[in-house]
C-alpha positions, 0 to 999 in steps of 0.5 A, spaced: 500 500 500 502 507 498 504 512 502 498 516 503 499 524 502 494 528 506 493 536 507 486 540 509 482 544 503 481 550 506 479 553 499 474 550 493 474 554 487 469 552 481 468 556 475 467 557 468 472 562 464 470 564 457 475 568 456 480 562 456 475 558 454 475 552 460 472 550 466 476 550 473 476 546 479 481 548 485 483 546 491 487 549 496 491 549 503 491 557 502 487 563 499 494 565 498 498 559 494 502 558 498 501 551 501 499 545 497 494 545 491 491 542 486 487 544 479 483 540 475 481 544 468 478 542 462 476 546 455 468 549 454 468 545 448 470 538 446 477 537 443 479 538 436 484 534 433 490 538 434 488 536 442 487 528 440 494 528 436 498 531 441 495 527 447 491 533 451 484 531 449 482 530 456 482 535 462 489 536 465 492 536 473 496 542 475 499 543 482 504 547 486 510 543 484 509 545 476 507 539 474 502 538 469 498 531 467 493 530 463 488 525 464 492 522 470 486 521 475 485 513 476 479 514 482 475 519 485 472 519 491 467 524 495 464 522 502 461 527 507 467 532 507 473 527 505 476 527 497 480 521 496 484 521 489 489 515 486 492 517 481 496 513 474 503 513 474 505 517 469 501 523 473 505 521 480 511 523 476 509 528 472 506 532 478 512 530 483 507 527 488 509 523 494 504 517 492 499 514 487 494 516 493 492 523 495 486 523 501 484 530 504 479 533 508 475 539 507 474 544 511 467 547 514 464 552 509 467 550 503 462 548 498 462 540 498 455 541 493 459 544 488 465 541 489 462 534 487 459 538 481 465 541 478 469 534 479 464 530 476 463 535 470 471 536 468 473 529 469 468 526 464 471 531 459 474 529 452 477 522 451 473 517 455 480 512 455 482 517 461 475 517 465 477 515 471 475 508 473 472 509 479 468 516 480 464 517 487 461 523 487 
């Protein structure tokens, strides 16, 4: 069994930016960016095929190592105020994570509603090869 990498949400950030064109899920140790985070996004629009070429025809994970993935999430759950996230490998490395396995608890206040609605919505983008297997939301 992996180690598992745990840290407290203390900000949820879901919305929709026409300007750039995608839509956003954000989690965050701080308002300020100075802890821990992870950003899921995905486009408005379906992949073209210049997306499906390069390989970015799916949403993509950003942290605050710099690292970038796309696709890399292998299951998600979201119970009461408590995410669990297990990644591919390529994603671990990608994302310099310190396992396969991300669990964290949210903070009061934050919007689980809407946090359940956001994830659902960007990790169902684009190719369905990279969906994650187990989606608990």
């Amino acid at each position: 069994m992996p180690s598992r990498s745990e840290w407290l949400v203390r900000v949820v950030v879901v919305e929709e930016n026409v300007p750039d064109s995608c839509f956003t899920v954000g989690l965050a140790e701080d308002e300020y960016g100075e802890g821990r985070y992870l950003t899921f996004q995905c486009g408005l629009e379906e992949p073209g095929d210049q997306e499906r070429t390069l390989g970015l025809d799916s949403y993509c994970i950003l942290n605050e190592t710099g690292g970038v993935d796309y696709g890399g999430v292998k299951e998600v759950s979201l119970v009461a105020d408590k995410i669990s996230f297990r990644f591919r490998p390529e994603a671990v490395e990608a994302l310099e994570l310190p396992s396969g396995e991300i669990a964290l608890d949210v903070a009061p206040g934050c919007d689980i509603e809407t946090l359940r609605f956001g994830l659902r919505r960007v990790l169902n983008y684009g190719n369905p090869e990279k969906f994650p297997v187990v989606l608990h939301l």
